[in-house]
N, C-alpha and C positions, 0 to 999 in steps of 0.2 A: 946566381947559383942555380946551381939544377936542382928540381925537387924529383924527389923518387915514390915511386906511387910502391905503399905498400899493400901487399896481398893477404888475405885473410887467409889464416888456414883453417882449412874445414876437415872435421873431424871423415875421414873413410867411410862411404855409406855401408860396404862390405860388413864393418865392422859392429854397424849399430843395427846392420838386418842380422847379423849372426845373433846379439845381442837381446833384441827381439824374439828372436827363433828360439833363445835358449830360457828366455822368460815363460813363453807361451808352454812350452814341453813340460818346466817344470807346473806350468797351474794346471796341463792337461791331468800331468800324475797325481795330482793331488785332487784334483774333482769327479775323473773317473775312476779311479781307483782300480786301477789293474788288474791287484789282488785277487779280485774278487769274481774276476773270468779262467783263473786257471784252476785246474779240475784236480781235485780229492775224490781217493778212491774210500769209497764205502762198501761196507759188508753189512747186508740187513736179511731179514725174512720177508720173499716176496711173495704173494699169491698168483699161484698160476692161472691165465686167462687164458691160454690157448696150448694147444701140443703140435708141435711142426717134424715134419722130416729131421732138421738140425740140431733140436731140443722142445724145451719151451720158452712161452713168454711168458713172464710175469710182469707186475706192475708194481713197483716202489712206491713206498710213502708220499716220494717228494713226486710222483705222477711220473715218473720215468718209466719206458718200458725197457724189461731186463729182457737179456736172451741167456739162458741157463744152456749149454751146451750139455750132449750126454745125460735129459734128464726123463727119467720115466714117469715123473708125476703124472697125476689126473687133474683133472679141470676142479681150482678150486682150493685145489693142497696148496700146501706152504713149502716151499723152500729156501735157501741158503743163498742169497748170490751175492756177488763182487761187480762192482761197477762203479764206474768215474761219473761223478754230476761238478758242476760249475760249483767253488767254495759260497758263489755268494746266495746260493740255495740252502747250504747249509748255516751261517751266520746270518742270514736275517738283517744285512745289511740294507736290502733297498726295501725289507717291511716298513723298517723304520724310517727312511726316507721317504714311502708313502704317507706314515703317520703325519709325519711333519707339514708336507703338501697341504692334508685334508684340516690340518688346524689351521692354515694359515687362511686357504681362498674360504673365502663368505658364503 
């Protein structure tokens, strides 16, 4: 009798690199957190620190510097402005993840 050699079948590497590829994407999203780089527009009172040809600058709470278009302040006043910062300036998410850090190392 003849023997007949059988062949193993191996799973597609294609399929278990795709597999991998879609493991890794989702723990990226969930450990960098995306969220937290797209930018929210805020409206605050900023203090003006300089007067330009363009307007002025001020300086935001969260240390952002604003450019107030069309403003005649003086050095010092407070005004009104509108400006996009990163959300995770505003939620305080990676304070907190530095709290966590600073309990943990000795």
């Amino acid at each position: 009798m003849l023997k007949q050699k059988q062949k193993e079948k191996k799973p597609p590497r294609l399929a278990i690199w795709g597999m991998v590829a879609a493991g890794t994407a989702v723990i990226l999203i969930l450990l960098v957190t995306p969220w937290n780089f797209i930018p929210v527009q805020v409206t605050e009172d900023v203090t003006v620190i300089a007067n330009m040809e363009y307007g002025c600058v001020g300086e935001s709470q969260y240390g952002v510097s604003v450019v107030v278009p069309e403003c005649s302040a003086q050095v010092g006043d407070i005004v009104t402005a509108t400006f996009y910062i990163p959300s995770m300036k505003l939620n305080g998410y990676y304070d907190k993840l530095q709290d966590r850090v600073e309990m943990v190392q000795p």
